[in-house]
N, C-alpha and C positions, 0 to 999 in steps of 0.2 A: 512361829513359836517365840520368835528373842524381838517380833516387831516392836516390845515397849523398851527394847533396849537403846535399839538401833533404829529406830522411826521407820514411817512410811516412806520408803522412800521413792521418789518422784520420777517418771518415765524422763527416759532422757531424749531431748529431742533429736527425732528421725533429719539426717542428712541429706539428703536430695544429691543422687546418683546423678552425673553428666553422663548424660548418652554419649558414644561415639560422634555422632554427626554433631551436638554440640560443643565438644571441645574437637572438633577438626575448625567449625567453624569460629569458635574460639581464638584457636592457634592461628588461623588466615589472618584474622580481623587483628592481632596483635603485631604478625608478622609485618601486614601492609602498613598499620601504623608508624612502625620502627623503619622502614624501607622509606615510605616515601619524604622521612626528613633526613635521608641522606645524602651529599651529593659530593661527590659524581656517586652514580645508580649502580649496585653490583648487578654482575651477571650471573642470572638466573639461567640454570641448563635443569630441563625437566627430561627424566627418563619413564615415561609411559610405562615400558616393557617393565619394569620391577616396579613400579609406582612410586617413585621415590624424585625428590630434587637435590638439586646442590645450591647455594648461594656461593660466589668467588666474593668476598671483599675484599676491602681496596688493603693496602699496604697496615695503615692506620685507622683509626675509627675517629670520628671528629672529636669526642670524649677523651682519647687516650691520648689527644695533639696534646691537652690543658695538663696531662698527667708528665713529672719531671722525668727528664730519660736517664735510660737504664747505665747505672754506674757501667763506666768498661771493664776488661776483664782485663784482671794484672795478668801479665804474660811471666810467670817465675821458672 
């Protein structure tokens, strides 16, 4: 009815859905990426029984060494 007001207006384009198995494999190929330039190597502990992991890293992160450290805390 108002299309000469408001125009035709143009499909807007369709998203493309990630499948589950694509963003697991996603998240792997991103996770390995970031993991294998770090060193020393966190330890990975896999719990099967819930399907779930942990990563331990280290104290610092190589990124966070370049970053100025954390004012102390005034002690009042």
């Amino acid at each position: 009815m108002f299309k000469f007001l408001f125009g035709n207006k143009a499909e807007t384009p369709q998203v493309k859905r990630e499948t589950q198995r694509e963003t697991i494999e996603r998240a792997q190929s991103e996770i390995n990426e970031i993991l294998a330039t770090l060193s020393p190597k966190p330890r990975i502990t896999i719990y099967p029984e819930e399907g779930s992991f942990t990563i331990d890293l280290p104290e610092q992160m190589p990124d966070e060494a370049k970053a100025l450290p954390a004012p102390a805390a005034s002690k009042d």
